[in-house]
C-alpha positions in Angstrom: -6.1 9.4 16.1 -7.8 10.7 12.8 -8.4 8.4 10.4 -6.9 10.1 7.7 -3.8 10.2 10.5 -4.4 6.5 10.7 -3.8 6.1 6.6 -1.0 8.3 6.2 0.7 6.1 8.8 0.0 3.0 6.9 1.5 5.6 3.8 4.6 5.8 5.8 5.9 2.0 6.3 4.3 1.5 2.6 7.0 4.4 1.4 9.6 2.4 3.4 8.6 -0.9 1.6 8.8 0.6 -1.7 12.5 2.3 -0.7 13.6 -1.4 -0.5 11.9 -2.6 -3.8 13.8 0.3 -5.5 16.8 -0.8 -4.0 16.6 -4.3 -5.2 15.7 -3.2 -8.4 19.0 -1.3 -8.7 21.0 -4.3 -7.6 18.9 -6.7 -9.9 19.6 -4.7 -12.6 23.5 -4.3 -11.5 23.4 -8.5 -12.3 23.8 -8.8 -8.1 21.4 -10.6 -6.3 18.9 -9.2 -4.1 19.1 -10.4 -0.4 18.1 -13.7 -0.1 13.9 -14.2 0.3 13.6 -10.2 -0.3 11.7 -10.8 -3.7 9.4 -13.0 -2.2 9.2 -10.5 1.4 8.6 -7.6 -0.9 5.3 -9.2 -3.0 4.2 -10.5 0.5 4.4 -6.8 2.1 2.4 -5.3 -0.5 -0.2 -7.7 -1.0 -1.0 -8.3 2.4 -0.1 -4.8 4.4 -0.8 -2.4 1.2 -3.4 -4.5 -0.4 -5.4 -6.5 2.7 -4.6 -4.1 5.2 -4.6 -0.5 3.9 -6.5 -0.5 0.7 -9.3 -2.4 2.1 -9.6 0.1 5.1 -10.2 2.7 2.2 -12.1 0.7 -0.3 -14.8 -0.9 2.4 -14.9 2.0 4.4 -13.3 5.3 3.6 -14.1 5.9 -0.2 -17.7 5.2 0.4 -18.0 7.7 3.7 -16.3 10.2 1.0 -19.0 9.2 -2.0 -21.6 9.7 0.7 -20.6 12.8 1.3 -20.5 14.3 -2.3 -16.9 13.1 -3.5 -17.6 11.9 -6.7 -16.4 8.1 -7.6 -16.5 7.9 -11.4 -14.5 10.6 -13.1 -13.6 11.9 -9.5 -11.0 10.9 -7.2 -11.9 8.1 -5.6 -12.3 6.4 -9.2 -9.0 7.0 -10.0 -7.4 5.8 -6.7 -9.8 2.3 -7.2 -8.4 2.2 -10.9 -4.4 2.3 -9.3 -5.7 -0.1 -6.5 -6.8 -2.4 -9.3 -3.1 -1.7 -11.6 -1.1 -2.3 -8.5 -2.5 -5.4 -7.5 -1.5 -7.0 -11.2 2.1 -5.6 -10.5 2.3 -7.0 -6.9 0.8 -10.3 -8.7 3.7 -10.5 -11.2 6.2 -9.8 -8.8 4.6 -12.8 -6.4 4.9 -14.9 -9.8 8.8 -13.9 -10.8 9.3 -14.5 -7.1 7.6 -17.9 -7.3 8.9 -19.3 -9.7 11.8 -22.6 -9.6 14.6 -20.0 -11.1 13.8 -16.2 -9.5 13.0 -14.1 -12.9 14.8 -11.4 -11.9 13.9 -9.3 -15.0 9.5 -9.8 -14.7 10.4 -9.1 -11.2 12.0 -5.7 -12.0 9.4 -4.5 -14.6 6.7 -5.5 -12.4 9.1 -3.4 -9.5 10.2 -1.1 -12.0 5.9 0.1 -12.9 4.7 -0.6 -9.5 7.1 1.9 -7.0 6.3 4.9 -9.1 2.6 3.8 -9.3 2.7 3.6 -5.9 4.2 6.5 -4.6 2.6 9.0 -7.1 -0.9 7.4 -5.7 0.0 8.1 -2.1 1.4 11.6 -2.9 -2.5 12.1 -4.6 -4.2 10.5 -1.5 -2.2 12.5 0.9 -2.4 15.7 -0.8 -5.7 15.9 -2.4 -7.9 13.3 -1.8 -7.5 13.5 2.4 -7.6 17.3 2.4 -11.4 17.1 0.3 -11.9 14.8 2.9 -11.4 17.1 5.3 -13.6 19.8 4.1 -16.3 16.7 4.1 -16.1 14.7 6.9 -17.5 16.0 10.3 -15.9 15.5 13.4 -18.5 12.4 14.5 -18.1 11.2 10.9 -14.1 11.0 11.4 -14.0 8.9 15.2 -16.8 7.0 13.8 -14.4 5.8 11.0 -11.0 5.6 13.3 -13.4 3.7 15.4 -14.5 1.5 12.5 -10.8 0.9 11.4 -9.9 -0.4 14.7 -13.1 -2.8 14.2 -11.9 -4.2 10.8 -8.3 -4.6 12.0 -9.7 -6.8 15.1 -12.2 -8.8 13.1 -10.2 -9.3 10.0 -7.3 -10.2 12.2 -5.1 -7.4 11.0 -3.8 -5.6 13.9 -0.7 -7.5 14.2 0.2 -6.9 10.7 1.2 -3.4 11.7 4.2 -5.0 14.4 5.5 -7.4 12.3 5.8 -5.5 8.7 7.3 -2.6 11.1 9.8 -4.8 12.7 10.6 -6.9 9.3 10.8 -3.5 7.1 13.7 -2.4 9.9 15.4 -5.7 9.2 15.3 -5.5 5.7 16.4 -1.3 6.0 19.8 -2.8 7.8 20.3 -5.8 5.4 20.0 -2.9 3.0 
């Protein structure tokens, strides 16, 4: 698999995770609850696949293959994509809070929802559409297997592989509770 196949992937059940914040949202703001623990799933899926998982795959390795090969990082691209990284993680972090909290703040959870989704999917439709097609007109053929290879390596060592089953499995239960 290519690595930017690899990422877009990862895009995919990230997409299907924010489909589900967006539809809590619209029941939290309908004064119904959302399903029982989804607040607290939802922060947990994004920190740990969208965050640990797939943004570290393209902050450790990716965007500095890219920078090596003449993507620019500041006022480029890549800077901009590290600058949503960075937004994102405060919204997942407020969401964890409203979810944390002895009485679920439904309404810091929805703002936090409400700035993150849109973040989110306008980010992906960038990396998708821009940033992995420059990276295609950059990255040889050795330099892509050598980083599917090295994504393979993180996901072992950093314990991560079997994050990919069980967010896939737990974003199908929450897609039929939904």
């Amino acid at each position: 698999m290519k690595s930017v196949d690899w990422l877009i992937n990862e895009h995919d059940l990230i997409e299907r995770g924010l489909d589900l914040l967006e539809k809590s949202v619209v029941l939290l703001e309908a004064d119904q609850p959302a399903p029982a623990g989804f607040p607290e799933w939802a922060a947990g899926f994004f920190s740990q696949f969208a965050d640990k998982c797939h943004h570290a795959k393209e902050e450790d390795l990716f965007f500095p293959l890219l920078k090596e090969r003449g993507i620019p990082e500041e006022g480029g691209p890549i800077g901009v994509m590290l600058h949503e990284h960075t937004v994102g993680r405060d919204c997942v972090r407020r969401m964890r809070e409203a979810s944390a909290q002895e009485e679920f703040d439904a309404a810091l959870f929805t703002a936090a929802a409400k700035e993150f989704a849109p973040l989110l999917r306008q980010h992906i439709f960038k990396e998708n559409n821009v940033l992995f097609k420059m990276a295609g007109h950059v990255m040889s053929d050795d330099d892509d297997d050598a980083m599917a290879g090295r994504f393979a390596e993180v996901e072992t060592e950093r314990e991560l592989a079997g994050l990919h089953k069980r967010f896939e499995a737990e974003v199908v239960r929450w897609e039929e509770a939904m």
